[in-house]
BAGUPA-781123 format. One record per residue (C-alpha): residue in three letters; x, y, z; residue number from 1. Coordinates in Angstrom, 3 decimals. Layout:
N
["ALA"; [X; Y; Z]; NUM]
...
//
This chain:
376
["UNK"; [22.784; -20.546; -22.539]; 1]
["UNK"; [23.216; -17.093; -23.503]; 2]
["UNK"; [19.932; -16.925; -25.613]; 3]
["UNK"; [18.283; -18.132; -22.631]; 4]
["UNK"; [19.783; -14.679; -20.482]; 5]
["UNK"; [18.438; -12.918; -22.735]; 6]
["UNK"; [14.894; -13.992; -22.791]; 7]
["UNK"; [15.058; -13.698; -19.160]; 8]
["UNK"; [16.131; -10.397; -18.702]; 9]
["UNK"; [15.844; -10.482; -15.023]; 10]
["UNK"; [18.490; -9.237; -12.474]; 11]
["UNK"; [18.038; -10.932; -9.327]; 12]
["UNK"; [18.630; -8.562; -6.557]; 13]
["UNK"; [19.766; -10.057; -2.760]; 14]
["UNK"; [16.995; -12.193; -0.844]; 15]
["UNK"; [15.427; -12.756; -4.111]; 16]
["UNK"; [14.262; -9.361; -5.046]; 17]
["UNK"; [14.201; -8.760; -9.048]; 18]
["UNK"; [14.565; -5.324; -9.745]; 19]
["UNK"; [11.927; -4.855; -12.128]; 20]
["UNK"; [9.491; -5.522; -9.628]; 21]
["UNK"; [11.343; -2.945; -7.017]; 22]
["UNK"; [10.960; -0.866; -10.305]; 23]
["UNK"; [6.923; -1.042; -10.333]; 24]
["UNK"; [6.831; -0.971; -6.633]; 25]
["UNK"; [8.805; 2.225; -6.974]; 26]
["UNK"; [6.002; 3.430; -9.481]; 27]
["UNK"; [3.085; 2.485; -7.775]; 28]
["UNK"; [4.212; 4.230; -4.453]; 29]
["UNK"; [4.485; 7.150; -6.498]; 30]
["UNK"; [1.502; 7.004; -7.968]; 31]
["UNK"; [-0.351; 6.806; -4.393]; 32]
["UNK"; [1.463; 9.500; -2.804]; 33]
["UNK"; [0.465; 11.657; -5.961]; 34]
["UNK"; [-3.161; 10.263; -5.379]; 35]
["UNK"; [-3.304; 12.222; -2.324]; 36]
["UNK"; [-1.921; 15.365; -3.258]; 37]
["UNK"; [-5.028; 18.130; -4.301]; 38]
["UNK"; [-3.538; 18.214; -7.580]; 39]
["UNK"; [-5.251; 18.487; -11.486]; 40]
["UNK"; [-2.009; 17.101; -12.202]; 41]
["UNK"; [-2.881; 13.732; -10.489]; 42]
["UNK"; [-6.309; 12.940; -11.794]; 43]
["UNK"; [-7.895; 9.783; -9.655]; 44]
["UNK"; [-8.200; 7.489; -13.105]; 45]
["UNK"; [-4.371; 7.472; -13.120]; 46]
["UNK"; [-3.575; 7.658; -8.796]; 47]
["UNK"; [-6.411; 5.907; -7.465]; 48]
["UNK"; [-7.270; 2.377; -6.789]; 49]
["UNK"; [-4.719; 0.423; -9.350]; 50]
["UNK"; [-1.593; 1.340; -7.225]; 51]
["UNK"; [-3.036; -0.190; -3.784]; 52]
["UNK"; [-4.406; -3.428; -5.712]; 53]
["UNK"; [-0.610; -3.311; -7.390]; 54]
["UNK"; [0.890; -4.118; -3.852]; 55]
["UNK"; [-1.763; -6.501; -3.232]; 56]
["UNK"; [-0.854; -8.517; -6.004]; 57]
["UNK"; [2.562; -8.440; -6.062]; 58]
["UNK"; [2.477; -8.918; -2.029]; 59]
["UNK"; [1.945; -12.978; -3.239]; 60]
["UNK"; [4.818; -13.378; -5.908]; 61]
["UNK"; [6.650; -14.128; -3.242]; 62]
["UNK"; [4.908; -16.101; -1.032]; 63]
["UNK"; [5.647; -19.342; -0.889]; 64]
["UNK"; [2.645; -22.163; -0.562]; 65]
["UNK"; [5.080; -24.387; 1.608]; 66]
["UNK"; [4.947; -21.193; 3.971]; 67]
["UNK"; [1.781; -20.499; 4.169]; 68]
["UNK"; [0.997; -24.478; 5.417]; 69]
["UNK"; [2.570; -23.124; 8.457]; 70]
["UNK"; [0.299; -20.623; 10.085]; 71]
["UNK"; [2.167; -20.554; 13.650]; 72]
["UNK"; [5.569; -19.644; 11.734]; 73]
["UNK"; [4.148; -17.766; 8.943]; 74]
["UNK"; [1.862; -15.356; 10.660]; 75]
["UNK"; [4.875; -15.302; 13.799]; 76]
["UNK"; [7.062; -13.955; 11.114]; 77]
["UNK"; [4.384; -11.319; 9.268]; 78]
["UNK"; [3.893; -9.684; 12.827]; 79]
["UNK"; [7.357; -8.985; 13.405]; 80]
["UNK"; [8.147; -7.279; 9.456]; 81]
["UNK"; [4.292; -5.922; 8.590]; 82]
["UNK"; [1.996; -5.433; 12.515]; 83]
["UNK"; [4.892; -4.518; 14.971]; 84]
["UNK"; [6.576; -2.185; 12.866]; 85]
["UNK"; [3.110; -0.642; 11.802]; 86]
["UNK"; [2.303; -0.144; 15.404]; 87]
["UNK"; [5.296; 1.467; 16.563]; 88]
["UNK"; [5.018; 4.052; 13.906]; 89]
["UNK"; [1.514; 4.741; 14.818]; 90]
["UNK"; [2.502; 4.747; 18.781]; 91]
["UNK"; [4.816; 7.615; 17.890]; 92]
["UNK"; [2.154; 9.091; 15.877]; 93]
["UNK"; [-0.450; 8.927; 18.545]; 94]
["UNK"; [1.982; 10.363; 21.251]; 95]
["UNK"; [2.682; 13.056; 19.076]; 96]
["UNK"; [-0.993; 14.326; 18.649]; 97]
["UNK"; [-0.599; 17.171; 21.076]; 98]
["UNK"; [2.399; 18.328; 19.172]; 99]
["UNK"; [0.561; 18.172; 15.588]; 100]
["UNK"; [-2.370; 20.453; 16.859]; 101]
["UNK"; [0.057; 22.949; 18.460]; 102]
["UNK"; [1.782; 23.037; 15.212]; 103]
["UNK"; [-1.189; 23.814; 12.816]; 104]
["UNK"; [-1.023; 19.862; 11.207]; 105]
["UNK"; [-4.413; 19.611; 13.263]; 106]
["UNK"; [-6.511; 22.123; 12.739]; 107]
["UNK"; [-7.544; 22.842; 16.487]; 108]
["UNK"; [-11.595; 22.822; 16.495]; 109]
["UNK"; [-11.564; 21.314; 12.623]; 110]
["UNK"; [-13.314; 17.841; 12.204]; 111]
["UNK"; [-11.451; 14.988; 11.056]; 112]
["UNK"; [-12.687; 13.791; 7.893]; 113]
["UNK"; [-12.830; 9.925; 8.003]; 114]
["UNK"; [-14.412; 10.082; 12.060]; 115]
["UNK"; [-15.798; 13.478; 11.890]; 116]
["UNK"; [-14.281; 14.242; 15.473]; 117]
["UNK"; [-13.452; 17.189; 16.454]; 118]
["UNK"; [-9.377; 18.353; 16.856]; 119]
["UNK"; [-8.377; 18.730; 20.796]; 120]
["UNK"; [-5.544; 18.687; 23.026]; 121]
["UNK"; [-5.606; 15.262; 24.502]; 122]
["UNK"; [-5.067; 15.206; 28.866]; 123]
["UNK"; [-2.876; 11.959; 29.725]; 124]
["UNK"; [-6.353; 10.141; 30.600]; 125]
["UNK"; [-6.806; 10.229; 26.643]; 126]
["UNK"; [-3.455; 9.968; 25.923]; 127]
["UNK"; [-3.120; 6.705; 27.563]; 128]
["UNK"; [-6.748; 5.357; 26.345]; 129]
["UNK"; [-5.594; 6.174; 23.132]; 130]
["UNK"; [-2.384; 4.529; 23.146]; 131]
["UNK"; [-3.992; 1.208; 24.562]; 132]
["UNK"; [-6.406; 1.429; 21.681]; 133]
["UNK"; [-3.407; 1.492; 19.172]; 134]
["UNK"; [-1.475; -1.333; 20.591]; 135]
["UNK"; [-5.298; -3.360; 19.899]; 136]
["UNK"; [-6.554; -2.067; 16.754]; 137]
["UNK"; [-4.769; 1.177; 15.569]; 138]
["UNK"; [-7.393; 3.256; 14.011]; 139]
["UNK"; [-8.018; 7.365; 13.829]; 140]
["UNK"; [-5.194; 9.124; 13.482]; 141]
["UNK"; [-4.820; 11.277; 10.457]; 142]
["UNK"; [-1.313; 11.420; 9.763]; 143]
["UNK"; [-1.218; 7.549; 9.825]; 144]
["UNK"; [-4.627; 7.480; 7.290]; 145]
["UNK"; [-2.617; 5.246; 4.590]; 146]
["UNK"; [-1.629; 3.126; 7.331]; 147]
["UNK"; [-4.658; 0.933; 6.702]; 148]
["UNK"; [-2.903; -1.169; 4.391]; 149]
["UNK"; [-0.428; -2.557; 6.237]; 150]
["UNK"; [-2.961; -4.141; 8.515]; 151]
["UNK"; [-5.614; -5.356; 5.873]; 152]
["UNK"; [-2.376; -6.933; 3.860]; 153]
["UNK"; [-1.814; -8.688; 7.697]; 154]
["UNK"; [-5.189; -9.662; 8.257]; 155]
["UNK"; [-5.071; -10.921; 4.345]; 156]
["UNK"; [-1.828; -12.929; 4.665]; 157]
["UNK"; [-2.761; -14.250; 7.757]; 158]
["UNK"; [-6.266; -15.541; 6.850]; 159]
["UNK"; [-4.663; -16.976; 2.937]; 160]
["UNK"; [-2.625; -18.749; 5.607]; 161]
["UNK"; [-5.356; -20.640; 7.842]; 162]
["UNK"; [-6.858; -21.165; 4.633]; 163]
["UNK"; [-4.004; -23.234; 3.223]; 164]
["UNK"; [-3.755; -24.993; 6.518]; 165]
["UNK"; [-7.536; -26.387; 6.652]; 166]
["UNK"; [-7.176; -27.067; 3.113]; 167]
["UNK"; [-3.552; -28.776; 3.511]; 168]
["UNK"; [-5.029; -32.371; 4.622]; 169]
["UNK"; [-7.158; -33.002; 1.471]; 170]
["UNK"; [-6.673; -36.036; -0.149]; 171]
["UNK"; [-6.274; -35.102; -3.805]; 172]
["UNK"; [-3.437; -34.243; -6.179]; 173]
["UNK"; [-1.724; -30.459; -6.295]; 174]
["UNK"; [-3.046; -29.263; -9.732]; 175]
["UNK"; [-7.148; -29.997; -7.666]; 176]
["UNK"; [-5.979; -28.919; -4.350]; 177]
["UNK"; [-4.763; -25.401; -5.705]; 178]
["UNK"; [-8.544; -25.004; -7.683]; 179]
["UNK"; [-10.146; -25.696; -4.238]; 180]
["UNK"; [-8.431; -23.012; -2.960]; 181]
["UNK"; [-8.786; -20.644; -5.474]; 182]
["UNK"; [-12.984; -21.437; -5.484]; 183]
["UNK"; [-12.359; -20.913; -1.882]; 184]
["UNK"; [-10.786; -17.758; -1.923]; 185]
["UNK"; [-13.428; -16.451; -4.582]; 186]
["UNK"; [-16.139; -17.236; -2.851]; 187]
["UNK"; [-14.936; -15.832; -0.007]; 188]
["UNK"; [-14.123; -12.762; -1.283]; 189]
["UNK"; [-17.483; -12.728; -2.544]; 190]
["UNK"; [-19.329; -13.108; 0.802]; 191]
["UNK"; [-17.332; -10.010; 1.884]; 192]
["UNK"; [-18.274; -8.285; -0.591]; 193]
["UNK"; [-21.834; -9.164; -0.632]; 194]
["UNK"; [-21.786; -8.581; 3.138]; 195]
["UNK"; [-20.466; -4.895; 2.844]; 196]
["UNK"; [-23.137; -3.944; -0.216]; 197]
["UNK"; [-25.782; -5.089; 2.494]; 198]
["UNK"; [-23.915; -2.862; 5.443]; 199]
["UNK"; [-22.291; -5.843; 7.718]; 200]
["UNK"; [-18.665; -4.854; 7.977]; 201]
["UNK"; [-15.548; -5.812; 10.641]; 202]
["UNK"; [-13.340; -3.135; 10.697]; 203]
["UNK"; [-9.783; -4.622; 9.171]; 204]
["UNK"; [-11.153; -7.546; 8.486]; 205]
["UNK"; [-13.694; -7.376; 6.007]; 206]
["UNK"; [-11.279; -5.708; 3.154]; 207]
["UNK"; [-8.807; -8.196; 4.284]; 208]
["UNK"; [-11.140; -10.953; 3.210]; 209]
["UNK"; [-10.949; -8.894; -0.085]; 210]
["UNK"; [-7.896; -8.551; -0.337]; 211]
["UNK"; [-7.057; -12.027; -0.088]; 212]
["UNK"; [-7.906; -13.074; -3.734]; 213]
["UNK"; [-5.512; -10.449; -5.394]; 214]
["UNK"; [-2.549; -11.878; -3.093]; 215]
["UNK"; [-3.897; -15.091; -4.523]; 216]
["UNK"; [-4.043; -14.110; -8.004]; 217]
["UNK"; [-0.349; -12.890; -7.760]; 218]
["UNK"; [0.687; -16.356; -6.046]; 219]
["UNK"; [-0.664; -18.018; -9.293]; 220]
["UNK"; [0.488; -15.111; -11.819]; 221]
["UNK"; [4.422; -15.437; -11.208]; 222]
["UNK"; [4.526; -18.764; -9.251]; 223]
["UNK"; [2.257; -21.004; -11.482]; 224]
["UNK"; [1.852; -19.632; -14.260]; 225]
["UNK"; [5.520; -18.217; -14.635]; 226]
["UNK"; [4.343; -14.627; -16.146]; 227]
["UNK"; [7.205; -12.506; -17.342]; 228]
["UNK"; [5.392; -9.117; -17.927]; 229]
["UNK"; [7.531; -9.038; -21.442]; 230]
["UNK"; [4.810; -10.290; -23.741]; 231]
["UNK"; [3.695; -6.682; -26.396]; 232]
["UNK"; [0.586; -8.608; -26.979]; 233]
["UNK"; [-0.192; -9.163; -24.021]; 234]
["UNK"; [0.670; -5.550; -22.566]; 235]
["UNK"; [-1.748; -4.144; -25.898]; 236]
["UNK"; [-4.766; -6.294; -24.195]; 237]
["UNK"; [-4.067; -5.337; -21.139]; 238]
["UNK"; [-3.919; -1.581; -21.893]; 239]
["UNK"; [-7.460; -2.552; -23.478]; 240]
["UNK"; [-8.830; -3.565; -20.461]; 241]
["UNK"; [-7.555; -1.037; -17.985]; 242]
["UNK"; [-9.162; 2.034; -20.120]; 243]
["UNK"; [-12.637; -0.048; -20.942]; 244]
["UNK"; [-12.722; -0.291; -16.634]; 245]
["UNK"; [-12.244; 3.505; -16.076]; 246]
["UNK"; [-14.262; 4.422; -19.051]; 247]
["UNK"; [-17.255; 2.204; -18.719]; 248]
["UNK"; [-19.927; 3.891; -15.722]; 249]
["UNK"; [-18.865; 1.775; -12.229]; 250]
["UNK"; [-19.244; 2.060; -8.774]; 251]
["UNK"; [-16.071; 3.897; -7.186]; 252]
["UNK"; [-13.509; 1.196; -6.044]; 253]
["UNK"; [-12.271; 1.309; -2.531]; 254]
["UNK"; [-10.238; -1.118; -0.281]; 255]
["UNK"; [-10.186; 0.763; 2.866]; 256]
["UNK"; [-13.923; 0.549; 3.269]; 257]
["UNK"; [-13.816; -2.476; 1.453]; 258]
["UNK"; [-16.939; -0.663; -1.425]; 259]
["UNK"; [-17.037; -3.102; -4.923]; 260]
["UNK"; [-19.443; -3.429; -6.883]; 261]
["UNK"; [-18.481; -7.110; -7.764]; 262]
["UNK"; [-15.134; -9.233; -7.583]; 263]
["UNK"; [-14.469; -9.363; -11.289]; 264]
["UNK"; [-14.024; -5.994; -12.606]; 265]
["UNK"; [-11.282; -4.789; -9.569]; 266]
["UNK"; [-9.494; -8.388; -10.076]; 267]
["UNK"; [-9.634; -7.558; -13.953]; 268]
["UNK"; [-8.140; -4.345; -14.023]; 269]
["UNK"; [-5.943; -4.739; -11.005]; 270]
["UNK"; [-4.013; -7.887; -13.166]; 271]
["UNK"; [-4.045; -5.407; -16.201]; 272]
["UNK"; [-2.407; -2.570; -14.246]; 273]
["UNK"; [0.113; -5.204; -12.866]; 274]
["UNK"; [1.098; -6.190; -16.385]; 275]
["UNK"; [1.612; -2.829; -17.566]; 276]
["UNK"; [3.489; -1.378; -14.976]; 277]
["UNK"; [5.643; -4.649; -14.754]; 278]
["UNK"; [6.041; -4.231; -19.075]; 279]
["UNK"; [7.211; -0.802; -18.396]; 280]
["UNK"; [9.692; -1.529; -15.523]; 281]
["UNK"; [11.544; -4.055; -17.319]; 282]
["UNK"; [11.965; -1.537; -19.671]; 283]
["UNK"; [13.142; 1.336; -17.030]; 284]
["UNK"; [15.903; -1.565; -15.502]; 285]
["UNK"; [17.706; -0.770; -18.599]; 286]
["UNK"; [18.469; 2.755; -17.442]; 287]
["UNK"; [20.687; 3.167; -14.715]; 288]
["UNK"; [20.331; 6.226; -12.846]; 289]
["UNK"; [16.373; 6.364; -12.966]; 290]
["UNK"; [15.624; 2.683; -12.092]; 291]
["UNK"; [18.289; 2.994; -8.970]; 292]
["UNK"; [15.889; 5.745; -7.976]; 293]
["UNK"; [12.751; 3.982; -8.633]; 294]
["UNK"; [13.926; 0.716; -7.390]; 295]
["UNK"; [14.971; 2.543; -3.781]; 296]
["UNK"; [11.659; 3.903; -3.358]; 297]
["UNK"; [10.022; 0.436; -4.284]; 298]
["UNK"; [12.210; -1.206; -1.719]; 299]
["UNK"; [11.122; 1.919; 0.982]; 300]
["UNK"; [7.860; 1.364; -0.086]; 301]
["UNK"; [6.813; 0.234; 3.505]; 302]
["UNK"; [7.833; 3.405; 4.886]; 303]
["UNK"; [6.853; 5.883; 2.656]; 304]
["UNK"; [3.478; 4.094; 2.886]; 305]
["UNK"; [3.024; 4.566; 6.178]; 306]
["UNK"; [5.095; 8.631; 6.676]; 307]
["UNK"; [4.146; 10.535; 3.315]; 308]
["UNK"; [1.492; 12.204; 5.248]; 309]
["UNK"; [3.510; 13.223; 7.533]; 310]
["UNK"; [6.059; 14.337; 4.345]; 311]
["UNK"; [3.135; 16.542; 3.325]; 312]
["UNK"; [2.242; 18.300; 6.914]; 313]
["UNK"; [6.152; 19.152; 6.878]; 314]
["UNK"; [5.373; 20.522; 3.871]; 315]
["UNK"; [2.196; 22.470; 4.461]; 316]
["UNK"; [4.210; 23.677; 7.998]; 317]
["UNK"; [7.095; 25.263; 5.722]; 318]
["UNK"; [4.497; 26.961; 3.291]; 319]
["UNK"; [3.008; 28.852; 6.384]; 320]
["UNK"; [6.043; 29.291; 8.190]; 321]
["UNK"; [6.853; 31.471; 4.469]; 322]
["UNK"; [3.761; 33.327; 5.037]; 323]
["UNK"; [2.318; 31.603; 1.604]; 324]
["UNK"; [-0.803; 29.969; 3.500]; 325]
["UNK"; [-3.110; 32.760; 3.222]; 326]
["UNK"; [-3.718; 32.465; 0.141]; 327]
["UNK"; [-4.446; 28.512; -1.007]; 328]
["UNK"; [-7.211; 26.563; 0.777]; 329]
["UNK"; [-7.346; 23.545; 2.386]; 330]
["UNK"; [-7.948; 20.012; 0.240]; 331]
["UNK"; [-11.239; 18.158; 1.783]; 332]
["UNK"; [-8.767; 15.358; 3.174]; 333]
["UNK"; [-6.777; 17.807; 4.865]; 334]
["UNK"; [-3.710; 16.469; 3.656]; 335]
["UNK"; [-2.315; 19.209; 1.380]; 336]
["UNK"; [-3.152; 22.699; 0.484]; 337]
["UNK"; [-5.672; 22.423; -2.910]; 338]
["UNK"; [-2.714; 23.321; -5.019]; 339]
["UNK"; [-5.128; 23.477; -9.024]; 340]
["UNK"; [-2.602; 23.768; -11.736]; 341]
["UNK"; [0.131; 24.769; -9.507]; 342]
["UNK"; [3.229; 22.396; -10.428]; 343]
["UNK"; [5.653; 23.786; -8.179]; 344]
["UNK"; [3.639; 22.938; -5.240]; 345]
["UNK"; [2.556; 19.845; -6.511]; 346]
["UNK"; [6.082; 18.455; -7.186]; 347]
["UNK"; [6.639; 19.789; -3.709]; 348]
["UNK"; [4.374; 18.035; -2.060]; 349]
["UNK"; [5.412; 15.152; -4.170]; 350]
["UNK"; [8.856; 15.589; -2.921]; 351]
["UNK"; [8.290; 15.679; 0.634]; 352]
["UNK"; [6.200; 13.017; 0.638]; 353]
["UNK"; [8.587; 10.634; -0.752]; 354]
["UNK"; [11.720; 12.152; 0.551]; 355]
["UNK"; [10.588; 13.159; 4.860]; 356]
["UNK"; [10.084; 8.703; 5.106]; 357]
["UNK"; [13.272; 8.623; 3.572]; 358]
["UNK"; [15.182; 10.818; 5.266]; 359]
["UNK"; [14.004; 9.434; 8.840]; 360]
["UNK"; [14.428; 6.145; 7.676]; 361]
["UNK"; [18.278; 7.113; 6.906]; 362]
["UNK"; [18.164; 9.119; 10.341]; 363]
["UNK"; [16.568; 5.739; 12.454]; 364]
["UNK"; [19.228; 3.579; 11.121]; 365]
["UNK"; [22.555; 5.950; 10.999]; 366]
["UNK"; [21.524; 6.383; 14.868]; 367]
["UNK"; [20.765; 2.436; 15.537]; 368]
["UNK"; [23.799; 1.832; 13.826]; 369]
["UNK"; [25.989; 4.011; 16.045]; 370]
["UNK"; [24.629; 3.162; 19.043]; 371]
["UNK"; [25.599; -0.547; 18.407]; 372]
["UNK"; [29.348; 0.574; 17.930]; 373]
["UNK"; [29.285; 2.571; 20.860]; 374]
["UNK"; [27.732; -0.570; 22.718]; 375]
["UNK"; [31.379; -2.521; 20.848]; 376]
//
């Protein structure tokens, strides 16, 4: 029994969490805040695209095929924990426009550089418009821009799960029904694909399509196939694979606008990046003070998802409130100074962006919870 603990090497957090994956989660969020930080430091072969298609996968370890049968339930449940929360956070976002611009976040007369719309004070006419919009289909506002993903891994969960419904009544064994849905998924996956090279897109639902076969993929990586991410092999191969994708010439990868070339290279190095981060995390649970950290920012990934831009516009408010402004320039996203070679202000950056979700998440529920003794 003991030999078998120790080929295991898993420590099963509460609810089911394993820390190794809280671990990788914990990685991967770093590696996406540093993605957006104007850095040489952070170059985009080792911060862009892998990260995002990390969550993705890992998103299905844990979802359970019995669940997903359920699409009333299941998608009930996903609006309260991934849409509502998402919304309120961009509500507060949107009402807090005016204050941005007055502050310097928005550059006043500057173009935004996803909509190319110009910066402006909005009158309440606007301000309500654009709050109706956001309860319907949040979309615009800069200081939410990661908050894309939390919708497209809605829209993703959501459609896996009126997939496994129609599919639910077919008369064959498990092992056939679960290759029917994975030719299903594929193909369409495919069709979105296909559909976007040609110009048809649905805003947060095409990439959602997409998105669907790497939630897949991690369903039948750690529930069907059992994969313990512990294999040197296997991590060698893998480490193979991830450098031939971002050495050999490709199309630039992108989820948010839903831009692949093809399905196969993405899913390819998306499961090698999984491997390898997963490989190295079980290696980081062995250390106690750094995978406490990592594994708190893994299980905060939500949140510092959705605030780190925020984190950096705190930041870029200090550096001009120092009078240090004047003399760095402005990174084409807008979201941080272009800081070069500077590592200070890089691991700044880097620090607010992690810690400013943090420390409001701390703030939210220190408050909620003292308001519900005062209500005692």
């Amino acid at each position: 029994m003991q030999g078998n603990s120790n080929v295991l090497n898993i420590r099963v957090l509460g609810g089911g969490r394993e820390s190794y994956v809280d671990i990788g989660k914990g990685l991967a969020m770093i590696a996406i805040v540093c993605g957006h930080i104007a850095s040489v430091y952070f170059p985009s072969w080792l911060t862009s695209f892998w990260p995002v298609a990390f969550f993705f996968v890992v998103a299905g370890f844990y979802v359970k095929e019995e669940k997903l049968e359920k699409p009333v339930s299941f998608i009930s449940h996903r609006l309260k924990t991934l849409y509502l929360p998402g919304t309120v956070i961009y509500l507060v976002a949107v009402l807090l426009h005016n204050a941005f611009c007055k502050w310097g976040m928005y550059p006043i007369g500057g173009e935004h550089p996803m909509t190319h719309q110009k910066f402006v004070l909005w009158d309440i006419k606007t301000e309500l418009i654009q709050v109706v919009k956001t309860i319907v289909a949040p979309n615009g506002e800069l200081v939410m821009g990661a908050m894309w993903f939390l919708y497209a891994l809605f829209f993703a969960l959501s459609f896996l799960s009126v997939l496994y419904f129609a599919t639910k009544w077919l008369r064959v064994d498990t092992k056939k029904k679960t290759w029917i849905r994975c030719v299903l998924v594929v193909l369409i996956s495919t069709f979105s694909i296909l559909a976007a090279i040609y110009g048809i897109k649905v805003p947060r639902f095409s990439n959602a399509l997409t998105i669907m076969t790497f939630i897949f993929c991690g369903m039948m990586m750690k529930q069907r196939f059992n994969v313990r991410f512990d294999n040197t092999a296997v991590v060698i191969l893998s480490l193979i694979v991830y450098a031939q994708c971002i050495i050999l010439p490709h199309d630039h990868q992108s989820f948010p606008v839903n831009r692949f070339s093809d399905l196969v290279l993405p899913l390819a190095m998306s499961v090698a990046a999984v491997y390898i981060v997963l490989f190295c995390s079980k290696r980081i649970e062995q250390t106690h003070y750094l995978s406490r950290i990592l594994s708190y920012i893994g299980r905060e990934s939500l949140w510092i998802m959705a605030m780190h831009i925020f984190g950096f516009f705190v930041c870029t408010w200090l550096i001009d409130m120092m009078g240090l402004g004047h003399q760095l320039h402005k990174a084409g996203m807008l979201y941080t100074y272009d800081v070069g070679n500077n590592i200070f202000l890089a691991s700044l950056y880097l620090l607010f962006g992690i810690c400013t979700p943090l420390f409001i998440m701390w703030g939210y529920r220190h408050l909620k919870k003292t308001i519900i003794k005062l209500k005692q």
